[in-house]
ZANU-489355 format. One record per residue: z, y, x of N, C-alpha, C, CB in turn; residue number from 1; residue in three letters. Coordinates in steps of 0.001 Angstrom, whole numbers, always signed. Atoms other than C-alpha are relative to their C-alpha. Glycine has a CB too. Layout:
      nzz      nyy      nxx     cazz     cayy     caxx      czz      cyy      cxx     cbzz     cbyy     cbxx    k    r
        Z        Y        X        Z        Y        X        Z        Y        X        Z        Y        X  NUM  Ala
...
This chain:
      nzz      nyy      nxx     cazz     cayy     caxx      czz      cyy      cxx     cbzz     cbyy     cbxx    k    r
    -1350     -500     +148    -3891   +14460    +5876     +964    -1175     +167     +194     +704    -1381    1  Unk
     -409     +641     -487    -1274   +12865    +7002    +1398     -490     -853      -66     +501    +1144    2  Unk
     -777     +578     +590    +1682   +11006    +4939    +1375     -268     +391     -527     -834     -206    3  Unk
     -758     +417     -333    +4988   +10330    +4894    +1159     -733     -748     +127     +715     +552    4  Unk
     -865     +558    +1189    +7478    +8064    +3187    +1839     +398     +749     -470    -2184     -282    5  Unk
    -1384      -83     -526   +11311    +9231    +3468     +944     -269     -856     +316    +1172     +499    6  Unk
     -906     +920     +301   +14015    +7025    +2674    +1386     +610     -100      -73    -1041     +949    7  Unk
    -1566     -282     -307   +17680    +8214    +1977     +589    -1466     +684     +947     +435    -1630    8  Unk
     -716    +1258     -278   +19529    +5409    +3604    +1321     -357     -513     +127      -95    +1254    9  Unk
    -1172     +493    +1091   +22444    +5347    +1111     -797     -432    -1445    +1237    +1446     -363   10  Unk
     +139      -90     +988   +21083    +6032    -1977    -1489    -1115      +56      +86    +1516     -424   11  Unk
    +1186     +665     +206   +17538    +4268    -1169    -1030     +224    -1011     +301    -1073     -124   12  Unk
     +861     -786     +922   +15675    +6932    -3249    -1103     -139    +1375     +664    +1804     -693   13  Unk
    +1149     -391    -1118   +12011    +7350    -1484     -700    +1292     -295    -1183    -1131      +89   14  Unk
    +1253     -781     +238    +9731   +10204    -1286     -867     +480     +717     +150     +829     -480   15  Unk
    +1058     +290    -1089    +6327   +10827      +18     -499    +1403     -320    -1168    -1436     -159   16  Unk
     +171    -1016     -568    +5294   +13742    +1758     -574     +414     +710     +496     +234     +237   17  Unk
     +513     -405    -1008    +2885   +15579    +3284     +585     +439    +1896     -418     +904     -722   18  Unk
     -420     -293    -1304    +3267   +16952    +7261    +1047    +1119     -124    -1199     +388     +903   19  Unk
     -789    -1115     +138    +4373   +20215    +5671     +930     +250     -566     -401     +682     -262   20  Unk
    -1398     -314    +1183    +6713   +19408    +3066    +1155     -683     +439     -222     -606    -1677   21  Unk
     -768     +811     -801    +8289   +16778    +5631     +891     +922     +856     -880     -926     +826   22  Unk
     -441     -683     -990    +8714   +19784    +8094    +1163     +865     -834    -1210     +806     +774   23  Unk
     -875     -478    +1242   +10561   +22074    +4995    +1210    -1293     -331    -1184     +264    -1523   24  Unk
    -1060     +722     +605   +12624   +19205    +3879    +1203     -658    +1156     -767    -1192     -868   25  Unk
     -887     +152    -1141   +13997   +18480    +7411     +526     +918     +183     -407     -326    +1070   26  Unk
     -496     -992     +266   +14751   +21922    +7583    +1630     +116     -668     -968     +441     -698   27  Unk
    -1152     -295    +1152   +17318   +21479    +4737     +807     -539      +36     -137     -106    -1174   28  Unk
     -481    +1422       +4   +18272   +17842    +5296     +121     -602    +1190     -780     -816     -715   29  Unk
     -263     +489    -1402   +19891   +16019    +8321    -1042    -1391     +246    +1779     -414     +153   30  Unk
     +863     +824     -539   +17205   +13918    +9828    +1122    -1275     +174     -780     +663    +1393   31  Unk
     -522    +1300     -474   +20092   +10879   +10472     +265     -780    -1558    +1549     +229    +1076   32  Unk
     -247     +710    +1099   +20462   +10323    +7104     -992     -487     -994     +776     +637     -567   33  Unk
    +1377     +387     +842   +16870    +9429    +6239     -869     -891    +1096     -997    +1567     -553   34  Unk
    +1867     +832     -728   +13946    +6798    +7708     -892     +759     -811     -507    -2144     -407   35  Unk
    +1410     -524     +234   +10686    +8349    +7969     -543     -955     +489     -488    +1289     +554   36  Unk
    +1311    +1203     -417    +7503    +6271    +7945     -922     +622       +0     -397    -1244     -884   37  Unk
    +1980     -223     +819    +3516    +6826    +7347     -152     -916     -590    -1556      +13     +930   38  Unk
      -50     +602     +849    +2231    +5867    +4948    -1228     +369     -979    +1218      +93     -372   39  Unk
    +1888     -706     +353    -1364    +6188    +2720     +430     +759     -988    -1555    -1186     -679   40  Unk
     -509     -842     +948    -1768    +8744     +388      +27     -594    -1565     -822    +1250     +119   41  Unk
     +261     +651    +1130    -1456    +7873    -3247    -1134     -340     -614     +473     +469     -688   42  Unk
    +1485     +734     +822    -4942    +7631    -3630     -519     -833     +425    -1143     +651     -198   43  Unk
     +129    +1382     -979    -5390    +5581     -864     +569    -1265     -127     +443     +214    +1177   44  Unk
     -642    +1430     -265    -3309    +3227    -1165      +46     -802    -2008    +2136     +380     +974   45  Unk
     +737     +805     +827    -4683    +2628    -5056     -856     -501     -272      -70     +109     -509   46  Unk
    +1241     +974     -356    -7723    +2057    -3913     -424    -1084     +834     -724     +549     +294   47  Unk
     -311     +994     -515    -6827     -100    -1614     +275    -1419    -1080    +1079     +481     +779   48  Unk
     -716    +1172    +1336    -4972    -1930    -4589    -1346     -355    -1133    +1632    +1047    -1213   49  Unk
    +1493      -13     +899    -8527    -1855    -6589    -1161    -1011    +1190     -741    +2197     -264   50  Unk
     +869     +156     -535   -10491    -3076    -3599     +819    -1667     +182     -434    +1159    +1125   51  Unk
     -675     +995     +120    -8080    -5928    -2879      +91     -733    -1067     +901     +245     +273   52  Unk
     +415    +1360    +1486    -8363    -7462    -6483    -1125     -312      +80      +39     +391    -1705   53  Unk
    +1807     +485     +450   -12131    -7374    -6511     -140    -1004    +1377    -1604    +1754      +17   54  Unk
     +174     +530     -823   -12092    -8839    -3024     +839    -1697     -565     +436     +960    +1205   55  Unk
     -839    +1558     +302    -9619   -12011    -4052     -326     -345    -1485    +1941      +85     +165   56  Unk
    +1023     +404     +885   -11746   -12181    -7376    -1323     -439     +423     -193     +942     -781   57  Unk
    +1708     +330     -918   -15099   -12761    -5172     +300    -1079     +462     -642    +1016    +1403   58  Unk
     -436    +1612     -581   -13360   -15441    -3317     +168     -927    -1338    +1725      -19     +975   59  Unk
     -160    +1308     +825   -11874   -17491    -6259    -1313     -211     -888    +1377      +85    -1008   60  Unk
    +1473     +551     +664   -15119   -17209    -8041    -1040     -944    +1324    -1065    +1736     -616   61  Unk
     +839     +862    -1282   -16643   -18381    -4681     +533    -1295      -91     +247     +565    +1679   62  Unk
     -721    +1464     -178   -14243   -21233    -4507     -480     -965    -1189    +1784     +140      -71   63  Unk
     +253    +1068     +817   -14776   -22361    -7873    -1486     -966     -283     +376     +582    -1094   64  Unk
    +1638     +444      -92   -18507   -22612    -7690     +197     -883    +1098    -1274    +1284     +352   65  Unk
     +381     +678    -1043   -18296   -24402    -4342     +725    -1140      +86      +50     +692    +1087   66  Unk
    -1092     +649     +389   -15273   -26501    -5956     -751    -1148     -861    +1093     +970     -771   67  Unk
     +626    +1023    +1069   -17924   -27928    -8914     -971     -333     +488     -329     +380    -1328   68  Unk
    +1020     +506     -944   -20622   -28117    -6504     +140    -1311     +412      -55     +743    +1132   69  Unk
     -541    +1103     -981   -18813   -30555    -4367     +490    -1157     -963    +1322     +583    +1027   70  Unk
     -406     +984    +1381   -17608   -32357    -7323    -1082     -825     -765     +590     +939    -1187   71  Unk
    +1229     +586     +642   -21041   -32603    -9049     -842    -1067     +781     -908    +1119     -309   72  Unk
     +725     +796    -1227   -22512   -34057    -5708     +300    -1501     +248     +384     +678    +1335   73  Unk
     -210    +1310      +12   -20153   -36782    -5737      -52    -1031     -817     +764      -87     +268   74  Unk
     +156    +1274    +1020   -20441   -38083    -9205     -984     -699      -39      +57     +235    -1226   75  Unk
């Protein structure tokens, strides 16, 4: 399914919207007075935000091990 983020361009309220509720709300509302984007769905884009910490937690634990390694080697 497909996403959408729409922007008032005064007020700079957002809201995100399926294909169908995008098509209804244009309907009502003048398309010049809004940016539309895509955009992931809310579940997507927290798991994204979940996968991205554990990923840049794997690294700095990587780093630090390979940080005292290199350290231990030289004393």
């Amino acid at each position: 399914m497909t996403y959408f983020k729409v922007t008032n361009r005064e007020t700079r309220n957002e809201l995100i919207l399926t294909n169908d509720e995008l098509l209804t709300f244009l309907k009502k509302n003048s398309v010049r007075e809004y940016a539309i984007s895509q955009t992931l769905s809310p579940k997507d884009k927290a798991f994204n935000e979940v996968l991205d910490t554990i990923a840049v937690s794997c690294f700095s634990v990587a780093f630090i091990i390979l940080a005292t390694n290199i350290i231990t080697n030289l004393i």
